[in-house]
N, C-alpha and C positions, 0 to 999 in steps of 0.2 A: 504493500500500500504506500507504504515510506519512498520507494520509489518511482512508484505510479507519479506522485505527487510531482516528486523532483522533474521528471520530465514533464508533465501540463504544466507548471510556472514555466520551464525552460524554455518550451514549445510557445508561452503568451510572450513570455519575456522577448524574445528571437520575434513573434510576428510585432509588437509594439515597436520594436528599434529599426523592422524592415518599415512601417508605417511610415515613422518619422523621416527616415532615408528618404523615401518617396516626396512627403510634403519638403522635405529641404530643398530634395532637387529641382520639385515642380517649383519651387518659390523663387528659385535661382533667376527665371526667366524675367523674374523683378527688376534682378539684380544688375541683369545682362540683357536687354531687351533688342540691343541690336545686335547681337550676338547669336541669342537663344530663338530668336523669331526676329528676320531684320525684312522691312519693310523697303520693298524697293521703293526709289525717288518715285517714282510714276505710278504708286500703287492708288493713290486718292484721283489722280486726275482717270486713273482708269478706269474708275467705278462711273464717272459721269463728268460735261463740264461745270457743271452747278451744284454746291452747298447751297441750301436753305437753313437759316438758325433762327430760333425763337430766343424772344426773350435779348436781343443782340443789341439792345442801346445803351446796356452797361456792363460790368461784372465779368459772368463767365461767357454770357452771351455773346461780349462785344469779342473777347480774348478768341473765343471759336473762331472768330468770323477773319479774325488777324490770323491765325494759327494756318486753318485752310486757306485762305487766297494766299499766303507766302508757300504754300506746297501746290499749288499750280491752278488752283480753281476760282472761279467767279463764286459770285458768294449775292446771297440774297436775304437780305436783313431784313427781318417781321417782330415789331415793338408795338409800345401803344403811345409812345411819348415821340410826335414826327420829330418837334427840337434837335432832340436828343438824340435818335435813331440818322438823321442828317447827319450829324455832327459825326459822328462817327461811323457813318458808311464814305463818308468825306476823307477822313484818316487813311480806313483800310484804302479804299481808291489810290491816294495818293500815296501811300508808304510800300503797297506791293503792284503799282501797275494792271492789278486785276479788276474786270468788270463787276461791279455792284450794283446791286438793284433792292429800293427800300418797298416794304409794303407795309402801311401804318395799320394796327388791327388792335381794337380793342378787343381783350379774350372774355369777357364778360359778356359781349352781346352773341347770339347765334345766330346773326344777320352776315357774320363775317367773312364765312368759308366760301359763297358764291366767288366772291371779291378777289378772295387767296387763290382759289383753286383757276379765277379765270387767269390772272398775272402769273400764275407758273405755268399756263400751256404754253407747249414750244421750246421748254427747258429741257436739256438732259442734265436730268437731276443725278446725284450719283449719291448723294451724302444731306441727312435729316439730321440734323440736332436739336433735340426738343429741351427746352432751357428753362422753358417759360415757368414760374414760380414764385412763391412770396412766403415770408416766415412772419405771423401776424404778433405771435410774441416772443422776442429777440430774448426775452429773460424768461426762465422757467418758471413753471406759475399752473397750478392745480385746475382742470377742468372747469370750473365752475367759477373760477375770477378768471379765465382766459375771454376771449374775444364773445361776442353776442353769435348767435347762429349763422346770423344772418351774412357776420362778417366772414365767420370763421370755413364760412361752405366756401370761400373763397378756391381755398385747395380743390375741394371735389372739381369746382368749374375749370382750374387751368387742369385738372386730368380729365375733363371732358376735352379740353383743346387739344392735347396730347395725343387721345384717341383720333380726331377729326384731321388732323395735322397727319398721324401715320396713315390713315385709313388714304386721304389724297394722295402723298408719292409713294406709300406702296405699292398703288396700282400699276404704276410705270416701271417700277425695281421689278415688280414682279415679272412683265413683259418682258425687259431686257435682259433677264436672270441674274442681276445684280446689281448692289449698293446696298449701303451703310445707314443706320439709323443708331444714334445716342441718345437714348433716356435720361437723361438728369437727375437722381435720388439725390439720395441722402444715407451717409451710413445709417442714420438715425432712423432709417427705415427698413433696417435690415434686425432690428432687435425690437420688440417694446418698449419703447422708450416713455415714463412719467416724468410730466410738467412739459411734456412736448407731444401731447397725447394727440392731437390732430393733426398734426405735421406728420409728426412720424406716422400715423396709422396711412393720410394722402401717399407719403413715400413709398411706404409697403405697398402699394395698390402696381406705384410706377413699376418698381423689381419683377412683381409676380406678372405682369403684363408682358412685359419686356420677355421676361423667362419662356414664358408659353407661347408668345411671337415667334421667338427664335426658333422652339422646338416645333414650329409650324413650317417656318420658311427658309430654314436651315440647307434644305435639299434644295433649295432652288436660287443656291447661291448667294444668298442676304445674307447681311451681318446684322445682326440687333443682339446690345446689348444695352446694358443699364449701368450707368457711372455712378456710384455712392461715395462720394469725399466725406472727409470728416470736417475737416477744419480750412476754409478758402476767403481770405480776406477781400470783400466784396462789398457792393453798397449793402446787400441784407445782411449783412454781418457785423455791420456798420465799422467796416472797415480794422476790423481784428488786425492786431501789429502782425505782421509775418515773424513766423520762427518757425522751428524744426518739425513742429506737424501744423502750424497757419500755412498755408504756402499760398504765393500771391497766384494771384488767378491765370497769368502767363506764365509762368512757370509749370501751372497746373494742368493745366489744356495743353500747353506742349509735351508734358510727359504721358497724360494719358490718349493723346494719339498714336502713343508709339505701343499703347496695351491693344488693340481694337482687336487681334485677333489673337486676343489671351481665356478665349470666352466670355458666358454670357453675362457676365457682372465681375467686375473690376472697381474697387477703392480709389482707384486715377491715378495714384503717386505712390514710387516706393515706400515714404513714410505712412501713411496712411493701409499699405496693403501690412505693411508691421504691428498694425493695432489690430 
């Protein structure tokens, strides 16, 4: 019996350490991304000539939209603030020479998709980033002193735009058996998270969406996955000091384009895949 034993711990002990082996090595691709999986230069422009980003008048949104036109693509900025959404399709224009094109959308109305869907006939879309998002309380705070319903259905409404947003250039990925769509979470929506209980539960919806997309149109060539950062110094964030897990929102968006085909949900950034 005495030795039975000895070999079942031997036998766990030996499958727990080949485990960890595995996870070390699959992590390594963190570590080494152009290395472990290196993206040719022409890998983005080959999906389509056109990125479409939401959410692109500030933040992460705007960073996406700088990130892909400097790797070869035109880039079509959808906000709700024209100002702001100008100013900065103004930038990218003139800092990488690529075509931009703004579409002003307020995500609150459902009068909007006619509008979107007719200003991207004629594109070859290659690349969706759904960005579009709002954190209604910045400090953690119990269900019942958070936000009124009214405000806080906010979340549900940009994950209805989310859906409405893939469901239009999906149709076209699908036809030409390929391209890219990035979900924007939140880690905080990959765990239960209290005092962030509407945010986070909105998040989770994005993940589990994103998840069962992929294992839908995986075969037909698409990439969809779902980006969950922890920590990104941004106007929602109200501009958190960068450090070793804040990381500025350029910085962020250029590393995790180099994840996109690490599968179907990626933390964005070596530091953050560490937590």
């Amino acid at each position: 019996m005495e030795a039975f034993q000895h070999q079942l711990l031997t036998l766990l002990g030996g499958l727990i350490c080949f485990y960890t082996l595995v996870k070390c090595i699959r992590f390594m691709k963190y570590v080494f991304p152009h290395i472990w999986s290196a993206l040719p230069q022409t890998f983005f422009r080959s999906l389509g000539e056109w990125a479409v980003v939401t959410g692109a008048g500030d933040g992460l949104g705007k960073a996406y939209s700088f990130e892909l036109a400097k790797r070869g693509l035109n880039v079509v900025m959808i906000s709700r603030t024209l100002e702001k959404l100008q100013r900065a399709a103004s930038e990218v224009e003139q800092t990488t020479g690529q075509k931009v094109k703004v579409i002003q959308a307020d995500f609150t109305k459902n009068s909007i998709y006619e509008n979107i869907e007719k200003n991207l006939q004629g594109l070859d879309i290659g690349v969706l980033v759904n960005n579009v998002g709002m954190l209604h309380n910045p400090l953690p705070c119990r269900f019942l002193n958070g936000p009124d319903i009214d405000e806080g259905k906010m979340d549900i409404i940009f994950n209805v735009f989310v859906l409405q947003m893939t469901k239009i250039i999906l149709k076209q990925m699908e036809s030409r058996q390929k391209g890219l769509i990035l979900n924007l979470s939140s880690a905080l929506g990959t765990f239960p998270c209290p005092l962030y209980t509407m945010y986070s539960a909105s998040k989770a919806f994005i993940s589990t969406f994103s998840k069962a997309l992929q294992a839908e149109y995986k075969a037909k060539g698409i990439i969809i996955q779902v980006v969950a950062p922890y920590g990104v110094s941004t106007p929602m964030t109200m501009y958190q000091k960068p450090g070793l897990i804040t990381k500025k929102a350029e910085e962020f968006v250029s590393e995790s384009l180099d994840y996109v085909t690490f599968g179907d949900e990626v933390f964005g950034c070596l530091a953050h895949e560490m937590l």
